[in-house]
N, CA and C of each residue as an Amber inpcrd file, in Angstrom:
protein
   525
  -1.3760000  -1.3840000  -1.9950000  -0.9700000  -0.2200000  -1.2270000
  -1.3020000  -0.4840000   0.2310000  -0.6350000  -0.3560000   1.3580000
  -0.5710000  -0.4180000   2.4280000  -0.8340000   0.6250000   2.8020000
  -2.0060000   0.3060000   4.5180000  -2.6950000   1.5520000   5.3330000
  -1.2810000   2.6990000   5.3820000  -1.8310000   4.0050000   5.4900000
  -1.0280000   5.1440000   5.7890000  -0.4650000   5.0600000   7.4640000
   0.4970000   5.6180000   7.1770000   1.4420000   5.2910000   8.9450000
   1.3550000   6.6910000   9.3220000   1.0520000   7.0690000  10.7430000
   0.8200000   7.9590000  11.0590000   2.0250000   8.3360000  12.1940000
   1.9610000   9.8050000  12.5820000   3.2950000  10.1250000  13.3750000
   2.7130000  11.0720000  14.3100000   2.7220000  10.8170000  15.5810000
   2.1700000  11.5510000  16.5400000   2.4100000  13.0000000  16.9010000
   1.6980000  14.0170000  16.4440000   2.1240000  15.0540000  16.5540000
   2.6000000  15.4550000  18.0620000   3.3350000  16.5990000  18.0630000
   4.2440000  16.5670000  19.3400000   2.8880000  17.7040000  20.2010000
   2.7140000  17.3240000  21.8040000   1.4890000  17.9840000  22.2770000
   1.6420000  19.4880000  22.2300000   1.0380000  20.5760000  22.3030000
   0.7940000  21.6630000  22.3710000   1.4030000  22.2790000  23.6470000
   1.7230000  23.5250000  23.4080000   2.6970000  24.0740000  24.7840000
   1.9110000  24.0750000  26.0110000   2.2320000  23.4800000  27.1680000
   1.6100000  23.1580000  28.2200000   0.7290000  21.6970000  28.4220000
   0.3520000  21.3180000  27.5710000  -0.0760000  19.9700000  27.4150000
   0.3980000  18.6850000  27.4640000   0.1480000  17.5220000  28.0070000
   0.8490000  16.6320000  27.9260000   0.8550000  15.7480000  26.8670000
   1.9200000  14.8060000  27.2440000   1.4880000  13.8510000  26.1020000
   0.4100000  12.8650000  25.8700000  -0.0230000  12.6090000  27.4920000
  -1.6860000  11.9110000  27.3430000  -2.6050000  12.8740000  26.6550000
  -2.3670000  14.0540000  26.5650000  -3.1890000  14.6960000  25.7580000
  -3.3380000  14.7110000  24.8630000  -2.1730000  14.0890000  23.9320000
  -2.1430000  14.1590000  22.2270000  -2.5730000  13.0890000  21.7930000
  -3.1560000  13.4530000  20.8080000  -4.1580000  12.5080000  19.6410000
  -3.7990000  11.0710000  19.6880000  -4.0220000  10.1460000  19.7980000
  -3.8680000   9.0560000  19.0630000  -3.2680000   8.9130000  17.8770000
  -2.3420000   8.0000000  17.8410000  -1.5960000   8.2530000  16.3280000
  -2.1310000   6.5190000  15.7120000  -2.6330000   5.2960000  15.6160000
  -2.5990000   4.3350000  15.3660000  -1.3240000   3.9550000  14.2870000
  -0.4120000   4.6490000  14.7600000   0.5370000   3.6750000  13.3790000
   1.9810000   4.4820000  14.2190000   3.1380000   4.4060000  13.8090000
   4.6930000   4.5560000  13.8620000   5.3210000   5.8980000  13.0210000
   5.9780000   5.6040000  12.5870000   6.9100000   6.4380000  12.2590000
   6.1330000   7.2220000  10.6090000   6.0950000   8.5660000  10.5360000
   5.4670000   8.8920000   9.3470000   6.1390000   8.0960000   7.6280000
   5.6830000   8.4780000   6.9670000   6.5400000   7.9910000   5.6330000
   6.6800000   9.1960000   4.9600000   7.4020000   9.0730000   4.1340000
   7.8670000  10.3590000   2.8970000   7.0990000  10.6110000   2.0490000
   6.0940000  11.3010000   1.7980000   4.9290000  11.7070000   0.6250000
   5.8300000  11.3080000  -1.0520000   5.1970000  10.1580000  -1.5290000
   5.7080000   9.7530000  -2.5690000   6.2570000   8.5450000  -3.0400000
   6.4290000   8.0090000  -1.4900000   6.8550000   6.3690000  -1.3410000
   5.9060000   5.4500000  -1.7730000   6.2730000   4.6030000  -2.1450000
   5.2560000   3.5570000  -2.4720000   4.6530000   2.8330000  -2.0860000
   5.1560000   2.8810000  -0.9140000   3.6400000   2.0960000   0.2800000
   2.9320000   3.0100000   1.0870000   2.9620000   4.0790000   0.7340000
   2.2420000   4.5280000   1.3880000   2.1030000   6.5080000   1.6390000
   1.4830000   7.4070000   1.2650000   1.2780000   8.9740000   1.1920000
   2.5010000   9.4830000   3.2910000   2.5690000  10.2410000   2.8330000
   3.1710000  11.3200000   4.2560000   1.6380000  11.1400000   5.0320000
   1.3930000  10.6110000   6.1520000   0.0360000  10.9880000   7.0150000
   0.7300000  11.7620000   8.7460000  -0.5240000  12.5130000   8.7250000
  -0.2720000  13.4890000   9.9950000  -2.0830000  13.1390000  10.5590000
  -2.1220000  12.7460000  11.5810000  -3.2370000  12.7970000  12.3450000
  -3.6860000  14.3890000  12.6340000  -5.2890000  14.2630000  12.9830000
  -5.3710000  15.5050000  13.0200000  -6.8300000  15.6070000  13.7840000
  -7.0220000  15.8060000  14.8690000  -8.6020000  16.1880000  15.8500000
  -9.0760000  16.8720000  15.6050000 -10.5480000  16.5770000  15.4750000
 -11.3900000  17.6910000  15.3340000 -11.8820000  18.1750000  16.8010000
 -11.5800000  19.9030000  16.4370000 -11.9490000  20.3470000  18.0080000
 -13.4800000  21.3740000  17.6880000 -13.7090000  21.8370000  18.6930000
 -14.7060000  23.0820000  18.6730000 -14.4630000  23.7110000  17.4290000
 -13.3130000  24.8400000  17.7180000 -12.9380000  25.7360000  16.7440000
 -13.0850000  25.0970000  14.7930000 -12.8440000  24.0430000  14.8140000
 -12.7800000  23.7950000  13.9010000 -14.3610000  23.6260000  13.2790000
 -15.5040000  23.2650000  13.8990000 -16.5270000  23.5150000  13.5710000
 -17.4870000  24.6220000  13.4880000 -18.7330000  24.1500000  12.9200000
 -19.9170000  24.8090000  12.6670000 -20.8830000  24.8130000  13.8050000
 -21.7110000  25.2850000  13.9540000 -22.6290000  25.6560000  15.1430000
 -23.5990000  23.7810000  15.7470000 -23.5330000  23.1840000  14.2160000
 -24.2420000  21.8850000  14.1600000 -22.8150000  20.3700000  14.6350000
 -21.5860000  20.9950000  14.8080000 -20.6190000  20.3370000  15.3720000
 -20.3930000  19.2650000  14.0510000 -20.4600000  19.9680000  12.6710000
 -19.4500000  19.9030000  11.6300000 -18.4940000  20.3480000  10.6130000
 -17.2310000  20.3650000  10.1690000 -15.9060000  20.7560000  10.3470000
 -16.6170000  21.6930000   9.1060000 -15.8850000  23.1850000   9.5340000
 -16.5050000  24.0390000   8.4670000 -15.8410000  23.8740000   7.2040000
 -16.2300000  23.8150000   6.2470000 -15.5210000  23.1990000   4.8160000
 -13.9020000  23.7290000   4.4850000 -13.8910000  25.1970000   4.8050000
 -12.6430000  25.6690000   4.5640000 -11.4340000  25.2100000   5.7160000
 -11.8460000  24.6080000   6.7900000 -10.7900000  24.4370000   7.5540000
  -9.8120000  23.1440000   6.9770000 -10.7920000  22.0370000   6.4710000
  -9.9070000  21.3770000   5.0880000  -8.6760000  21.3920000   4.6520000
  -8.6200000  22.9930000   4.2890000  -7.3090000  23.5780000   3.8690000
  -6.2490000  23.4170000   4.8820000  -7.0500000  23.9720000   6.1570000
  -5.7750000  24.0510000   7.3380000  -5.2970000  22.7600000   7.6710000
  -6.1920000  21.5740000   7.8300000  -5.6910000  20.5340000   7.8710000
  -4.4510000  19.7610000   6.7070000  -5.1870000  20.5290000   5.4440000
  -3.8060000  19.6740000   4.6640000  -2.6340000  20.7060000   4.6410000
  -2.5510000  22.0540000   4.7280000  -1.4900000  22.9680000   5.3460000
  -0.5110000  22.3980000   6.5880000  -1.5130000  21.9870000   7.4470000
  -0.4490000  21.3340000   8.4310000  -0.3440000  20.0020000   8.1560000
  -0.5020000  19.3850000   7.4690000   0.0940000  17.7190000   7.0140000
   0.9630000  18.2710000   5.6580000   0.9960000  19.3710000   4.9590000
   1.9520000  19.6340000   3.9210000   3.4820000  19.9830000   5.1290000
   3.1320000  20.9230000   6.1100000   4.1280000  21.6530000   6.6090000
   4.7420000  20.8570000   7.4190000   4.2900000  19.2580000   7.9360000
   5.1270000  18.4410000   8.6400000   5.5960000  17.3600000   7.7390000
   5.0840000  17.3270000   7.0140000   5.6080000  16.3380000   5.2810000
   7.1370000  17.1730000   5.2630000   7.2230000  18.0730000   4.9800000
   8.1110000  19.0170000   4.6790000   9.3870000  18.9720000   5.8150000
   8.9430000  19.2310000   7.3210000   9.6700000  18.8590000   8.6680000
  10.2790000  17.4880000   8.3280000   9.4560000  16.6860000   7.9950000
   9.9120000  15.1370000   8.6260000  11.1900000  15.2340000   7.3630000
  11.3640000  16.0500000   5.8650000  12.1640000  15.4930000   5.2690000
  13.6900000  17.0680000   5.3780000  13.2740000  17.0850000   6.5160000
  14.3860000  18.1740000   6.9820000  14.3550000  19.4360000   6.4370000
  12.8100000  19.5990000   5.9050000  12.7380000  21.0860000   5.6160000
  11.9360000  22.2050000   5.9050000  12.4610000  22.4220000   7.1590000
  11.4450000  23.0410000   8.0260000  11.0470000  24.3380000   7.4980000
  10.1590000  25.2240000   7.1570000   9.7520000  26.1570000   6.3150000
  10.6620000  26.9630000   6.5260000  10.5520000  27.7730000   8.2550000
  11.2510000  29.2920000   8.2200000  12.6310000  28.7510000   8.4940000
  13.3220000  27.4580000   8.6030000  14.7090000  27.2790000   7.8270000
  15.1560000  27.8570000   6.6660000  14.0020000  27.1270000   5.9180000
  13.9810000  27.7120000   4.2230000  14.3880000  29.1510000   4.0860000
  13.6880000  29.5340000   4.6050000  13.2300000  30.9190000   4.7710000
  14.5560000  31.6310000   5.1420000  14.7640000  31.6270000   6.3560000
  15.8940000  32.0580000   6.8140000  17.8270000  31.6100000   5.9880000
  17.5510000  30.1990000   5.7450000  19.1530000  30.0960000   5.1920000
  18.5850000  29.5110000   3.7340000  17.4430000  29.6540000   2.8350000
  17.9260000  29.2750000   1.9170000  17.4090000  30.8890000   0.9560000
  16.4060000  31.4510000   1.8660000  16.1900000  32.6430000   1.4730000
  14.5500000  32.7310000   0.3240000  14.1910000  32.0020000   0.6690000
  13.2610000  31.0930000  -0.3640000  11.9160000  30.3720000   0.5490000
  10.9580000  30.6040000   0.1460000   9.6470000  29.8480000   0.4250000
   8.6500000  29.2260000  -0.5480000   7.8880000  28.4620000  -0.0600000
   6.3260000  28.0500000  -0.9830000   5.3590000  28.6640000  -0.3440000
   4.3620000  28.9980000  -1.6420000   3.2190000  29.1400000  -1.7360000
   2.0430000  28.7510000  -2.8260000   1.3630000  28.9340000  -1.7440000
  -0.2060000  28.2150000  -2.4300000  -0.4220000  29.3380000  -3.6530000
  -0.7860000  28.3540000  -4.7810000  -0.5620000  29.0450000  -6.0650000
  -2.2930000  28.4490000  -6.5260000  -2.7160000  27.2960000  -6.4060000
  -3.8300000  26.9650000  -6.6670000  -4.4360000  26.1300000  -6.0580000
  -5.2650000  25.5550000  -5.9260000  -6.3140000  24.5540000  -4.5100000
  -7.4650000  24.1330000  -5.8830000  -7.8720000  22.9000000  -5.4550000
  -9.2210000  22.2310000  -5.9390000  -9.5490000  21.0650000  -4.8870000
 -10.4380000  21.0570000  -4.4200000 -11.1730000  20.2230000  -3.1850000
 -12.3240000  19.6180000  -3.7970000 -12.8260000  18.4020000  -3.3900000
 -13.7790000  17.8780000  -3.4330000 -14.2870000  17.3410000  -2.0970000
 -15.3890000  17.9520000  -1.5690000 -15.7690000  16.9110000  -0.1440000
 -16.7810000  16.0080000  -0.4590000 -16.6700000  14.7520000   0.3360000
 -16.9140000  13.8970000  -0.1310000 -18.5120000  13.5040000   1.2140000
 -17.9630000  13.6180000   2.9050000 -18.5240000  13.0770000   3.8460000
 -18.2320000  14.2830000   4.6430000 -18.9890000  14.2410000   5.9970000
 -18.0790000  15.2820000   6.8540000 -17.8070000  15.0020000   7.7880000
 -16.7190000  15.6330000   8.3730000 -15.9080000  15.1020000   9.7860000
 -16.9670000  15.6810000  10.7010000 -17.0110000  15.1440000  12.1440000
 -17.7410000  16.1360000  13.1670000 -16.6970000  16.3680000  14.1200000
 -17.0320000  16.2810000  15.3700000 -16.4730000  16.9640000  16.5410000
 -15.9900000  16.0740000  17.3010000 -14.2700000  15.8130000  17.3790000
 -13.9850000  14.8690000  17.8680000 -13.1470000  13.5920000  17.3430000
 -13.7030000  13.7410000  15.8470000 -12.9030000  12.8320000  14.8510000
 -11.7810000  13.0260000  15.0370000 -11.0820000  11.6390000  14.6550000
  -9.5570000  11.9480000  14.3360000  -9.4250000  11.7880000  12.6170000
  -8.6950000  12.7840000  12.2320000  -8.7360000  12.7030000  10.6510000
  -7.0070000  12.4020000  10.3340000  -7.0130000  11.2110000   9.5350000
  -5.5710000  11.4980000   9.0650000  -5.0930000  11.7550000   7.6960000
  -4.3900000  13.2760000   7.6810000  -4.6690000  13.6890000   6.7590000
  -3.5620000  13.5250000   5.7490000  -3.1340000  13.1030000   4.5350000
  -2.4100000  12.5180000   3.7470000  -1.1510000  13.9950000   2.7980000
  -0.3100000  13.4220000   2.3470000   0.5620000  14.6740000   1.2320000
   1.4750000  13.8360000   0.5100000   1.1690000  13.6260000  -0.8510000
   1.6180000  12.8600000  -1.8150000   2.0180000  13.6720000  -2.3530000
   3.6540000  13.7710000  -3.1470000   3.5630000  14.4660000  -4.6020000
   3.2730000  13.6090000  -5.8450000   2.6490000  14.5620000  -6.4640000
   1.5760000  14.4600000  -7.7410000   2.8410000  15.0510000  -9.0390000
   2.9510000  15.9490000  -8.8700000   4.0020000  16.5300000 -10.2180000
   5.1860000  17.3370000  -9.6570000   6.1980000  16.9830000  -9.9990000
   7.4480000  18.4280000  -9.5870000   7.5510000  19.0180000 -10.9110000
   7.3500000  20.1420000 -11.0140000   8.1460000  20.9390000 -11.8980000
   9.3630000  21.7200000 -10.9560000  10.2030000  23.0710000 -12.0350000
  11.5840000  23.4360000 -11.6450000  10.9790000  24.5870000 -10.6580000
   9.4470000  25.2060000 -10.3580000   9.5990000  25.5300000  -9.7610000
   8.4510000  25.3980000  -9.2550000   7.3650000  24.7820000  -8.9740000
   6.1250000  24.2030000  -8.3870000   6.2840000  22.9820000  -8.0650000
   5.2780000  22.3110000  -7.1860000   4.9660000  21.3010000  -6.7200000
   3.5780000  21.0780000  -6.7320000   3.1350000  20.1030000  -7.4250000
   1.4050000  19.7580000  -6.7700000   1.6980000  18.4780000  -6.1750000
   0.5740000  18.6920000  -5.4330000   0.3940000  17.5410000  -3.8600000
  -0.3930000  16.9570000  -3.6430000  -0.9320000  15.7830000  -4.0980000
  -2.0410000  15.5000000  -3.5520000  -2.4890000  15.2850000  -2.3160000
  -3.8280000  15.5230000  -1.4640000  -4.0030000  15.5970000  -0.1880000
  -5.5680000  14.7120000  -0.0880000  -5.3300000  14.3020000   0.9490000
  -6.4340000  13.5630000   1.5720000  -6.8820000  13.6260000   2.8500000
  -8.0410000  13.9350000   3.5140000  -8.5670000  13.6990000   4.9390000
  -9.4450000  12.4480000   4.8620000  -8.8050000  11.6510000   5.5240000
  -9.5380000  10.2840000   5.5630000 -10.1090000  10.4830000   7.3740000
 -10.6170000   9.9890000   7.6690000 -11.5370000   9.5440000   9.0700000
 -10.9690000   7.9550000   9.6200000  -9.9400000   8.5990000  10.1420000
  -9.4970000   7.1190000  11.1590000 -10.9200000   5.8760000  11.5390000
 -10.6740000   4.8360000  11.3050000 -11.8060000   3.8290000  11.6350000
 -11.7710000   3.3550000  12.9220000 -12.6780000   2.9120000  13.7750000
 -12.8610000   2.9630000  14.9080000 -12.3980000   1.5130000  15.3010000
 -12.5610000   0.7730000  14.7340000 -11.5130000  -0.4720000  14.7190000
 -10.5220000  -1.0490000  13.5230000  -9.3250000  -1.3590000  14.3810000
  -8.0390000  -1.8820000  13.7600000  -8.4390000  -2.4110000  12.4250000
  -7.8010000  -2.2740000  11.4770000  -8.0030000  -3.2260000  10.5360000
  -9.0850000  -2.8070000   9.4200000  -9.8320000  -1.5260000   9.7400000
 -11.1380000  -1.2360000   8.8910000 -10.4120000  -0.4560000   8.1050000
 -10.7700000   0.3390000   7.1910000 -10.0280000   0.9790000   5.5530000
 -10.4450000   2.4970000   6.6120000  -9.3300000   3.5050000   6.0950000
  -9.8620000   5.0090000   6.0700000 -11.0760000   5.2960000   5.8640000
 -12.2540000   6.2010000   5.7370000 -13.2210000   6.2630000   5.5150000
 -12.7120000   7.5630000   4.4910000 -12.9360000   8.3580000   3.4710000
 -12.5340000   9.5900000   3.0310000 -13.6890000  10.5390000   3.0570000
 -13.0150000  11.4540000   3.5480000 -14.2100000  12.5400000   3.9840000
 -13.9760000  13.6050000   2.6350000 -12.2470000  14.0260000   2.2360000
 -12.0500000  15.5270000   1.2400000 -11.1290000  14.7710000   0.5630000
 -10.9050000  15.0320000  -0.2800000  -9.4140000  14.8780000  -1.3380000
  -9.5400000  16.2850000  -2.1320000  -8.3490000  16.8250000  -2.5920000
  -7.8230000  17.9180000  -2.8520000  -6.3160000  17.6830000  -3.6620000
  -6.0850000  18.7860000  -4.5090000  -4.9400000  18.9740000  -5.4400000
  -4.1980000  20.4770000  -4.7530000  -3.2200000  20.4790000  -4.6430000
  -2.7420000  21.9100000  -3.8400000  -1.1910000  22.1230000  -4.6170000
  -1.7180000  23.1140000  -5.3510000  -0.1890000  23.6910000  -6.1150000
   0.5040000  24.8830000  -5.7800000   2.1930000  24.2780000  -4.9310000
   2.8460000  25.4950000  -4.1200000   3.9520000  25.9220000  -5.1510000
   3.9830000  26.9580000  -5.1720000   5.2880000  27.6090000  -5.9870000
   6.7210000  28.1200000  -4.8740000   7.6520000  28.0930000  -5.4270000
   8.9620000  28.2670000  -4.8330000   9.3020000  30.0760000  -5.0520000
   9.1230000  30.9510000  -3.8400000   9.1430000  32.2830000  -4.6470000
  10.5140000  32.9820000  -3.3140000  10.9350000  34.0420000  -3.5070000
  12.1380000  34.7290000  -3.1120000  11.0150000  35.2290000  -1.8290000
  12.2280000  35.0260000  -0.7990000  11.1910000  35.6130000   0.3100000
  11.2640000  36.6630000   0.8580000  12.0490000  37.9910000  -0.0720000
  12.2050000  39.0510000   0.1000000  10.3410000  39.7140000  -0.5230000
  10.7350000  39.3250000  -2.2100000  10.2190000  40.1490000  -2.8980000
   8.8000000  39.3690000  -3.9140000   8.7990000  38.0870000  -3.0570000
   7.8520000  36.6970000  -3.9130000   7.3400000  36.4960000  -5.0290000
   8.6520000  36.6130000  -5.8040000   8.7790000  36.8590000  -6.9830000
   9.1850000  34.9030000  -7.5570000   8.4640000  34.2760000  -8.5600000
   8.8000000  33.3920000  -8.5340000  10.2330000  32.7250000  -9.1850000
  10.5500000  31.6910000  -7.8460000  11.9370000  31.7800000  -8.6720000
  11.6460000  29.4830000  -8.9480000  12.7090000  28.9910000  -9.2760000
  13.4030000  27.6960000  -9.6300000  13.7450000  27.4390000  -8.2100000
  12.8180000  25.6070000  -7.5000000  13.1420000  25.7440000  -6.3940000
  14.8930000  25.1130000  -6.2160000  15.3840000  25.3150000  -5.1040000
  17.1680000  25.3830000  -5.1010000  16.8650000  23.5510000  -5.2090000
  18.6300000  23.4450000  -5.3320000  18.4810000  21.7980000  -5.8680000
  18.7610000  21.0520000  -5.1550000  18.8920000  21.6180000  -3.0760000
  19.2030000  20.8960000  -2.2500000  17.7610000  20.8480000  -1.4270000
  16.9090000  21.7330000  -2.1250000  15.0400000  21.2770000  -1.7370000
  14.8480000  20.0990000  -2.6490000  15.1200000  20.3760000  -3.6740000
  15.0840000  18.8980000  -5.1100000  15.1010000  17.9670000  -4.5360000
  16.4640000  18.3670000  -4.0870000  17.6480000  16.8200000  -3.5590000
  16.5130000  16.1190000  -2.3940000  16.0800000  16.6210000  -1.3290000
  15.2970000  16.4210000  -0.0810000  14.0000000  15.6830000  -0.7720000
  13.1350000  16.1270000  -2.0600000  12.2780000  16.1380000  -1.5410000
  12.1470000  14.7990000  -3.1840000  13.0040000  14.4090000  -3.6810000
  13.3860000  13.4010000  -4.6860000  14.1590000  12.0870000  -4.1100000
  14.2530000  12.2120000  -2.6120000  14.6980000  11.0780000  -1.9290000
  13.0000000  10.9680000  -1.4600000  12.3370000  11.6620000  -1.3040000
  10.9420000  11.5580000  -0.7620000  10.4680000  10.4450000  -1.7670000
  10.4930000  10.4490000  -2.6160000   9.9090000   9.5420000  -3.7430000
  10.0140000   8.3000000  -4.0860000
C-alpha cells in the first residue's frame, strides 16, 4: 500500500494561499482505491484544543466530517447539491473511535475516508487521523482510527430512504 496523497485544501475567506496548510502530496485519491484511502490534510489550531494545547477528543469527529465531506466533493458530490437536486442527504447513524496518541497544537493531521461496506442505503467509512511526519519518507504516525456509519435519508422529512443510483454510480467508480 502506498503513502496517502493529500489535496490542499482551498484557503479560508480572506486568507491566502501561503496561508494554507501544507499538503505533502498531489492530487487527492478516491476513498476505496487501492493504493491508497481519500486523505484531506488538516491543522491543528487553538480552537481545536484543550487548555494543555491537546486536540480535545471529540473534535476527531470534525476532522473526519470534513475529510468525509471533501471525499464526497472530490467525487462530484457536493452535499447541499445532493440536497438541493437530488433531494436526499447522509447522516451519521453510528461512530466508534479509538484514540490511539494525541495531536497537539499545530500538527498537521492527515485525515483518511475509506469505504468499508455499501449497503442500499448506508455507508460505513473507515477513517483515520494520522500525524504527518516531519521528514519525507517517514510512515504516518496514527493518532485515532474510527468506523462512521452514514445513512441516505429524504431531506424533507429524514426518513430513511435507498441511496439514488447516480450516488451508487459516483461513489462505485470510487472503488
Amino acid at each position: 500500500m502506498s503513502a496517502p496523497h493529500t489535496a490542499a485544501p482551498p484557503p479560508p475567506p480572506g486568507r491566502s494561499e501561503a496561508g494554507a496548510a501544507p499538503t505533502g502530496g498531489s492530487e487527492p485519491r478516491a476513498a476505496g482505491s487501492v493504493e491508497a484511502p481519500f486523505t484531506w490534510p488538516v491543522r491543528v489550531y487553538w480552537e481545536d484544543t484543550d487548555a494543555g494545547g491537546i486536540v480535545f477528543y471529540a473534535n476527531y469527529l470534525k476532522f473526519f466530517e470534513r475529510a468525509r465531506t471533501e471525499w464526497l466533493r472530490h467525487l462530484g458530490l457536493g452535499q447541499q447539491a445532493l440536497r438541493d437536486q437530488v433531494g436526499g442527504m447522509f447522516v451519521v447513524s453510528e461512530t466508534q473511535v479509538q484514540y490511539h496518541r494525541p495531536a497537539r497544537l499545530d500538527d498537521l493531521l492527515l485525515v483518511t475516508a475509506h469505504v468499508r461496506e455499501a449497503g442500499r442505503a448506508s455507508l460505513t467509512i473507515e477513517q483515520r487521523a494520522l500525524l504527518q511526519p516531519p521528514l519525507a519518507g517517514d510512515p504516518p504516525t496514527l493518532l485515532c482510527q474510527g468506523t462512521i456509519r452514514i445513512g441516505w435519508v429524504d431531506a424533507r422529512n429524514l426518513r430513511p430512504q435507498r441511496i439514488p443510483a447516480q450516488v451508487l454510480v459516483a461513489l462505485q467508480g470510487s472503488a
